[in-house]
N, C-alpha and C positions, 0 to 999 in steps of 0.2 A: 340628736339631729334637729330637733327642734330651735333650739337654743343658738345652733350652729346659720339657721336659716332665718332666723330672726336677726341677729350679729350680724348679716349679711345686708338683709335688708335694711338696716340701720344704717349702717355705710355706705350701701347706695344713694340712701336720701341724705346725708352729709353731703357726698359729694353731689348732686344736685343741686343743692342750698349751695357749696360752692361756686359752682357753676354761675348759677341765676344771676349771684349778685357778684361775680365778677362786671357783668355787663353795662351793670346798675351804675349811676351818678355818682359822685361820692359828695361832690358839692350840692349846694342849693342858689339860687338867686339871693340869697337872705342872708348868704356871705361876702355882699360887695363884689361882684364880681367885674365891675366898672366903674370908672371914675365921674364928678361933675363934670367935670370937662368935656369928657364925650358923652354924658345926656347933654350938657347944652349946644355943643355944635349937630348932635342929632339930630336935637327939637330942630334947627335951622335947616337941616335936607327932612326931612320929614312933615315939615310946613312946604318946603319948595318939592315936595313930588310925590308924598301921600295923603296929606290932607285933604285935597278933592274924595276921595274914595272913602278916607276914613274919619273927617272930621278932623277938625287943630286939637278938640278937647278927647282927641282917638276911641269914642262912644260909636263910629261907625256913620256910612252916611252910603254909598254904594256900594261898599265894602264893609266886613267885619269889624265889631268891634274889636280894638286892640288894648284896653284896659276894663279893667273892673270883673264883674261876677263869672260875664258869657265871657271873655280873655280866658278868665282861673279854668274855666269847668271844659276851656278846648282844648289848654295848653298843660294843664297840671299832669305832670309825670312825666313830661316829654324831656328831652334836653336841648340847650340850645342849639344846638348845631342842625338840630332841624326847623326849630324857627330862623334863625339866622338864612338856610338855605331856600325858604319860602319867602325874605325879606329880601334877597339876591334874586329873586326872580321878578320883584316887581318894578317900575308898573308893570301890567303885564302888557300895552298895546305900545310899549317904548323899551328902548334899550335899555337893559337892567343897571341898577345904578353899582359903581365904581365898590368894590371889596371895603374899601374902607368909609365910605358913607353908608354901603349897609350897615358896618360891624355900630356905626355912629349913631345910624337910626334904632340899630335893635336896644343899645344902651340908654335911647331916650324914650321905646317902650318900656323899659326895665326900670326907669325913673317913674314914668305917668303912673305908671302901679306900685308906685309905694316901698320898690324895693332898695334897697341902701348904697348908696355910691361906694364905694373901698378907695383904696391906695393902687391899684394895677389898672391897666386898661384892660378892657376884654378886646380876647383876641380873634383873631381870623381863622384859625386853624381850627380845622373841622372836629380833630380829635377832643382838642381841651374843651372844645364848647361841649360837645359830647357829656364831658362828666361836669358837668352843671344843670341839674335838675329846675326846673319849672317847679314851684310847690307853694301850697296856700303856707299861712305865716303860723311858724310853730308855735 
């Protein structure tokens, strides 16, 4: 009986681990997840409508920093689809900017911090941003 409830319990916690990391990211930032192209039309709406709040060099100014240490230590483990959707909401005392000038600006945070332009652009779709993790550089 023992043996039998231990066997049991084993398979419980497989399928748990299952679980978990269904939910999980399978990407990272640190697989190109954007192109040059959209960090540099980014940088340009991101000078034209965050930079007041956040600085041109995005170190923060009445708003958050958006690169560097305090960036890593707010956003690590997240995915983007939840940055992305905190990026669609700002400014916050103006109408939020247009799906695709956000998806243009979050690419040009994703530049400022170092992380690697690819071959795709990043997209709009909640889902795929979803499994692209936030993560310090392996």
């Amino acid at each position: 009986m023992g043996r039998a409830l231990l066997a049991a319990a084993l398979a419980m916690c497989g399928v748990a681990t299952a679980v978990s990391l269904r939910g999980q990211a399978t990407t990272t930032v640190w697989n190109g997840v954007y192109t040059a192209e959209q960090g540099k039309r980014g940088q340009t709406v991101f000078k034209d409508n965050c930079s007041a709040c956040h600085a041109d060099d995005l170190t923060g100014a009445d708003g958050p920093a958006l690169k560097g240490e305090l960036f890593t230590l707010l956003w690590e483990g997240r995915s983007l689809d939840r940055l992305f959707e905190r990026v669609r909401r700002m400014p916050p005392r103006r109408a939020p900017l247009e799906i695709e000038d956000s998806r243009d600006a979050l690419a040009f945070i994703l530049q400022a911090n170092g992380y690697p332009a690819g071959e795709r652009e990043l997209s709009t779709d909640a889902a795929a941003l979803a499994e692209i993790a936030i993560a310090r550089k392996p």
